[in-house]
C-alpha positions in Angstrom: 95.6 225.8 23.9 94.0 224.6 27.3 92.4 222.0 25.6 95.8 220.7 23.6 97.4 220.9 27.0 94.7 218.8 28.8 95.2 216.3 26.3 98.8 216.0 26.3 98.3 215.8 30.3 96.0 212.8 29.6 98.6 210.9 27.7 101.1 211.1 30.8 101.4 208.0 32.4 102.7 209.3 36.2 102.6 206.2 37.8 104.8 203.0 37.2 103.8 200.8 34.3 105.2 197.0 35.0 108.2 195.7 32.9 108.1 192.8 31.3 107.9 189.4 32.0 111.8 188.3 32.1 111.7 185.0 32.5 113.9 184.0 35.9 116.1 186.6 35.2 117.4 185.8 31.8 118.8 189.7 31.4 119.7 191.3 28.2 123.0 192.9 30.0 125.7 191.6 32.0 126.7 193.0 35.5 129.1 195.9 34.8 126.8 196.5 31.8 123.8 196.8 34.1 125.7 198.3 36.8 126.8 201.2 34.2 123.3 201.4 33.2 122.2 202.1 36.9 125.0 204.9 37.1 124.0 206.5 34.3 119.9 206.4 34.5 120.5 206.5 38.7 116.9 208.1 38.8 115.5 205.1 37.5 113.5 202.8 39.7 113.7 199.8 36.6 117.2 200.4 36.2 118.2 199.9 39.6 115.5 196.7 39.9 117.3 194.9 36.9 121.0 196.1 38.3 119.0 194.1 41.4 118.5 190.6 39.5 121.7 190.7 37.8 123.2 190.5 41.8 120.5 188.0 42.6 121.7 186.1 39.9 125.6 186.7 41.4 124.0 185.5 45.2 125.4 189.4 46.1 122.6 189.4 48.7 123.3 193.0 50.3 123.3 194.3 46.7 120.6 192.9 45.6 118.7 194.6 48.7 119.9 197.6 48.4 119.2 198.1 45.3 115.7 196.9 45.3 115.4 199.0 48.5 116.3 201.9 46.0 113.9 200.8 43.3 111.5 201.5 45.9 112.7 204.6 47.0 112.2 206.2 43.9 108.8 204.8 42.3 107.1 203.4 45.7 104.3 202.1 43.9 106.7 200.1 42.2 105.0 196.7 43.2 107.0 193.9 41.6 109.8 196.0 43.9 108.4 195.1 47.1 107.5 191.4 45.7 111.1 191.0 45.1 111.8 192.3 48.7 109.0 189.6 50.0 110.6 187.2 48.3 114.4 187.8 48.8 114.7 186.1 52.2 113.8 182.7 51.1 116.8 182.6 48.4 119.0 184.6 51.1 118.9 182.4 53.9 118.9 178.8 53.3 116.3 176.5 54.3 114.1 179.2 55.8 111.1 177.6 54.1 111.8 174.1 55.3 112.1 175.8 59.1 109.5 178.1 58.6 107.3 174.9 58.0 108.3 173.3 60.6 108.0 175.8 63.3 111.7 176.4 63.8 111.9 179.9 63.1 114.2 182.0 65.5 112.8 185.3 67.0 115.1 187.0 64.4 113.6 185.2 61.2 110.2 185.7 62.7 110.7 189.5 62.5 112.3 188.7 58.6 109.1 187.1 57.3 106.5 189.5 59.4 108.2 191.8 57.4 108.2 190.0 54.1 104.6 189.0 54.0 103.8 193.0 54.5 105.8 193.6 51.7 104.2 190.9 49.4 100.9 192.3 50.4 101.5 195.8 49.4 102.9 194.5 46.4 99.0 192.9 45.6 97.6 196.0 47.1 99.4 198.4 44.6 99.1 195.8 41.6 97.1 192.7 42.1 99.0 191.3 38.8 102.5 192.1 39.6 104.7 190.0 37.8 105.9 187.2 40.4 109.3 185.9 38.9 111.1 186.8 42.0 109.2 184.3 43.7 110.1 181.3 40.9 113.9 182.4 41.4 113.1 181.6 45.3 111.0 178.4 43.9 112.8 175.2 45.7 112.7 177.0 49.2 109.0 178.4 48.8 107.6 174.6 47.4 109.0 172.5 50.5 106.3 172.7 52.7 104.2 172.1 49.7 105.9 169.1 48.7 106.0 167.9 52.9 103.0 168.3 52.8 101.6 166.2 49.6 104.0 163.6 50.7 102.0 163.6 53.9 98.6 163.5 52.0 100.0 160.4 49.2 98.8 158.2 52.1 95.6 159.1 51.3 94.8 158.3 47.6 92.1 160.0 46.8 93.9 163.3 47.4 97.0 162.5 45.2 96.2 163.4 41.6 94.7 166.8 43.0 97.7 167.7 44.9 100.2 166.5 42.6 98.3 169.2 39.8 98.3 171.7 42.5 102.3 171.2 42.5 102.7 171.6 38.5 100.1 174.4 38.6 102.7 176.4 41.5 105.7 175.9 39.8 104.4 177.0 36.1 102.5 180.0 37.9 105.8 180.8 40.0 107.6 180.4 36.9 106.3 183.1 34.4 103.7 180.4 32.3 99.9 181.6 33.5 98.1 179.3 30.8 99.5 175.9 31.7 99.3 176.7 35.2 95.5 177.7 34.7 95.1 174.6 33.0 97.0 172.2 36.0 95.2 174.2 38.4 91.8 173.8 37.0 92.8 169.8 36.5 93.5 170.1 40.8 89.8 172.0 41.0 88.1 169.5 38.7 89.8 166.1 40.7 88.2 167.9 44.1 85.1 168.2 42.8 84.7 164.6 41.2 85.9 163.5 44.5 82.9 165.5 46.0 85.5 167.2 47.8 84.4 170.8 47.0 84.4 172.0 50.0 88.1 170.7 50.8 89.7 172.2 48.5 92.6 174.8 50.6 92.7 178.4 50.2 95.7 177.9 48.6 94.9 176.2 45.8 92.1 178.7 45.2 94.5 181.8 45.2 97.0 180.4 43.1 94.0 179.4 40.1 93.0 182.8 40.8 96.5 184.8 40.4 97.3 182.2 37.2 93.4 183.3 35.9 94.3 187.0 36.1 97.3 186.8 34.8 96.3 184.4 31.8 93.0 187.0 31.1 90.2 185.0 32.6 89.0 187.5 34.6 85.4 185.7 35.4 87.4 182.8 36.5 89.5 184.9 38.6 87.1 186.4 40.3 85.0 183.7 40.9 88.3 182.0 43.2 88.2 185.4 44.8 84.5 185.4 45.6 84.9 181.9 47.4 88.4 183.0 49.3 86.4 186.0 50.9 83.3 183.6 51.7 85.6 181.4 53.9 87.8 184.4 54.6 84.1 185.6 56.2 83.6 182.3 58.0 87.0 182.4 59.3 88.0 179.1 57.2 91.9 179.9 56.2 93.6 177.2 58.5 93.1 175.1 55.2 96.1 176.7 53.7 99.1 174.9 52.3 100.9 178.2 51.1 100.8 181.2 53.2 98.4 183.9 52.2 99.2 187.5 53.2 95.8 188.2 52.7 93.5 189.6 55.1 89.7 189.6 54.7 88.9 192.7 53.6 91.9 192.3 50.5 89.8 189.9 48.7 87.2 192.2 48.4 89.6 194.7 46.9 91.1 192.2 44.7 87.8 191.3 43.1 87.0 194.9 42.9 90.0 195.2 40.9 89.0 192.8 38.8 85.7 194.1 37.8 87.6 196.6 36.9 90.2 194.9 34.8 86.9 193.4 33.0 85.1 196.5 32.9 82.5 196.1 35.3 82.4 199.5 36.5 79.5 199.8 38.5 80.5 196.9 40.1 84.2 197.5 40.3 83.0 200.5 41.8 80.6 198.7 44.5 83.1 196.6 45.7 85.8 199.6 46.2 83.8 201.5 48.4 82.6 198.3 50.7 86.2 197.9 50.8 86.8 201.2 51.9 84.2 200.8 54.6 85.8 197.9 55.7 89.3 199.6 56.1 89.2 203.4 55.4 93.1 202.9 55.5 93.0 201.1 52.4 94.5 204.0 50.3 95.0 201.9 47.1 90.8 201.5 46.7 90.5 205.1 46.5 93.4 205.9 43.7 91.3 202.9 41.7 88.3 204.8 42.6 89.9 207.9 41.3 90.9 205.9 37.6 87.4 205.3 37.2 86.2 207.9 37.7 88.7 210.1 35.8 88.2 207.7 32.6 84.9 209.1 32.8 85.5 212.5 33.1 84.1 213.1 36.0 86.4 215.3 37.5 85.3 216.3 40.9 84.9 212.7 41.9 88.0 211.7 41.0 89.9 215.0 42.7 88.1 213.9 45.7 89.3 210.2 45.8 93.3 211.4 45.0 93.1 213.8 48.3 91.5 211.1 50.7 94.2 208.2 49.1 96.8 211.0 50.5 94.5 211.8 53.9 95.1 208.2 54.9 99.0 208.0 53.0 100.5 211.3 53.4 104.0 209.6 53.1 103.5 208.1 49.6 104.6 211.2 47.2 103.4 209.3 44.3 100.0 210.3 45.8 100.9 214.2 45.3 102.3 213.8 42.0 98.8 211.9 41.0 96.2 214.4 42.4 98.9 217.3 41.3 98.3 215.3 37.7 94.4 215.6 38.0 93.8 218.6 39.1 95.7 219.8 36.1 93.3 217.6 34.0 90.7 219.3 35.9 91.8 223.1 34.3 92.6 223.7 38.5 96.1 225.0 37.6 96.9 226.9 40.0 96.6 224.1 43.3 97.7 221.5 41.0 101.1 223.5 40.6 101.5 224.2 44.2 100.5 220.3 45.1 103.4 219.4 42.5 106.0 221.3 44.2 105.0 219.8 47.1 105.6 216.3 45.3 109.0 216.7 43.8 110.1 218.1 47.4 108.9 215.1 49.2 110.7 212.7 46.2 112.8 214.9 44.0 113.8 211.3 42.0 110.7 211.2 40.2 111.7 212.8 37.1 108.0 212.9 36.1 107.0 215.5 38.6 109.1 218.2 36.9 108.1 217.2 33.6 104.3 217.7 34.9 105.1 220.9 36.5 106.5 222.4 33.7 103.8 221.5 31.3 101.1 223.0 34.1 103.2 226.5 34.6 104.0 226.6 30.8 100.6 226.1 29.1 98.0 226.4 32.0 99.8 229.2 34.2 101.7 231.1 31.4 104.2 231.1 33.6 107.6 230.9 31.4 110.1 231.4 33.8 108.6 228.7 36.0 107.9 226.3 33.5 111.2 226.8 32.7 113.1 225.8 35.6 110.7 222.7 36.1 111.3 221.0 32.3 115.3 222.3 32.7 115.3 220.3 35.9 113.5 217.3 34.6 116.1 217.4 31.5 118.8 217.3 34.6 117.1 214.3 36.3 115.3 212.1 33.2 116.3 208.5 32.9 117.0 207.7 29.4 113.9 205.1 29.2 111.7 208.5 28.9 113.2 209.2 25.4 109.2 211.1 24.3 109.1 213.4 27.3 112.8 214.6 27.1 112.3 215.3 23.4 108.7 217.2 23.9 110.9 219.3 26.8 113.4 219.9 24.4 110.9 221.9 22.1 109.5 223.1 24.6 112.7 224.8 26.0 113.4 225.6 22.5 110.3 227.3 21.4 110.9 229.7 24.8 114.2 230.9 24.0 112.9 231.8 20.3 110.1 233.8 22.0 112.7 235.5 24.1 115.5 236.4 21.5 112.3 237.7 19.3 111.1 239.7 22.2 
């Protein structure tokens, strides 16, 4: 029975697996349609995200926040969330990228985009490949500067072609199409270095191949970007940006680290997390990858360890209870990894998930009926109707109980 349970704990995905690409917010449901949707699955993070694009699409700007604001709220490592957050000022306030360029920011709109480039960078931090279409809906404002500044650069000739690929490559990253962007970008790369202008080529233009790279699959590619944006990053070279990175040095190294890992470079992967971690022990996100690896292995202690320090240095991230709650119960540890999933759905009693667990620990780890009882009623009383396998397996779950109990 412990052994069935452990496996059906294994298949339980308890953190937030991306949506689909939807390409600059072509929804399958109108408003009221998406608005009902959000009523009725109100514990759904993806619900109340799409209920967000349908008002972005409607300019409802306070809507649009508050419901991404929500999204949040219930998963928060819901990155394409807090990338739609970064990105929600530029289509909210008109011109902000064309004053933002030019220095004309008031005190205000300076405390607006400090904000927004944290939340784009904990958007990378939680999910390097977060889909970015909230960015292409904010497109024109974002690609002013960009254009200003190639218009700047056309008197120059020999830096025309490679900026004018650069352009393409933004818009058909920004715009949901990796491969052609990869293939613009790596035109702008290729011009730069026939121009023996390899070491000209801005930051910018590096990140941008890199993100269209990851996202199209070359992960080699990818990383190599990533490798020479932390090499400058090192030699304090960034002022060569045309797009602003929210990046800070030590961010790269994670990136590439999660990109050995995407490519399945563990050792290496697993190198590059821990020198990121010496770098910035705050950097709770390296130490739930750490724990992935090292729970795809089976290596149960290591992992255990790298879920409680993720929570050491973010207590106030719940999705961190809910994941070490997850594997401890992998880890046969039943009885903390109950008492560290209470804790969880107190601190964020809209995760459905963390009842589900809970009952599936007390029921078939514990023996506890009564308990796993009240947890899988509870999730029943709180699941979202996208989680149409867990609500069934509760449902015989519940069912198989009350046969025990009329029998008995």
């Amino acid at each position: 029975m412990r052994v069935q349970l452990v496996r059906a704990l294994a298949a339980v995905a308890v953190f937030h697996a991306p949506a689909t690409a939807s390409q600059k917010f072509q929804l399958t449901a109108k408003l009221p349609e998406l608005e009902q949707m959000a009523v009725s699955d109100s514990n759904d993070g993806l619900a109340h995200f799409n209920l967000a694009l349908g008002y972005w699409n409607a300019k409802r700007w306070v809507d649009v926040e508050r419901h991404l604001r929500l999204a949040v709220q219930i998963d928060p490592r819901y990155a394409e969330g807090y990338l739609a957050l970064s990105a929600l000022p530029y289509a909210r306030y008109r011109n902000l990228g064309r004053d933002q360029a030019k220095g004309k920011l008031t005190p205000e709109m300076e405390l607006v985009l400090e904000e927004s480039r944290h939340l784009q960078r904990r958007a990378l931090m939680i999910d390097p490949f977060v889909n970015w279409r909230t960015v292409g809906a904010s497109m024109r404002e974002l690609l002013d500067p960009v254009r200003s500044a190639i218009s700047t650069l056309r008197m120059y000739a020999a830096y025309t072609t490679p900026m004018e690929d650069f352009l393409v490559g933004v818009e058909r990253f920004y715009t949901g199409r990796p491969a052609q962007a990869f293939a613009a970008l790596d035109h702008t790369l290729t011009a730069y270095r026939l121009l023996d202008q390899q070491e000209n080529i801005p930051a910018s233009v590096l990140w941008v191949y890199a993100l269209a790279a990851a996202h199209d699959g070359r992960y080699g590619s990818a990383a190599t970007a990533i490798v020479d944006l932390l090499e400058r990053a090192l030699r304090q070279e960034q002022s060569d940006s045309l797009l602003q990175i929210p990046l800070e040095t030590n961010d790269y190294r994670y990136i590439l680290a999660v990109l050995l890992q995407r490519d399945r470079l563990r050792s290496r992967a697993i190198q590059y997390f821990q020198e990121a971690l010496v770098a910035d022990v705050g950097l709770y996100m390296a130490h739930v990858r750490l724990a992935e690896l090292y729970q795809a292995e089976g290596l149960w202690e290591e992992a255990v360890a790298e879920r409680r320090r993720a929570l050491e240095v973010n207590p106030d991230d719940p999705s961190l209870l809910l994941e070490l709650g997850h594997t401890l119960a992998l880890a046969e540890q039943e009885d903390e990894a109950a008492a560290i999933l209470r804790q969880a759905l107190e601190a964020n009693p809209r995760n459905p998930m963390t009842a589900y667990v809970l009952g599936l620990v007390e029921l078939d780890l514990r023996g506890d009926s009564a308990a796993g009882r009240a947890a899988l009623e509870r999730f029943l009383a709180a699941a979202p109707s996208k989680m149409g396998r867990e609500i069934a397996d509760a449902r015989l779950r519940l069912q198989a109980l009350g046969q025990s109990a009329a029998r008995d």
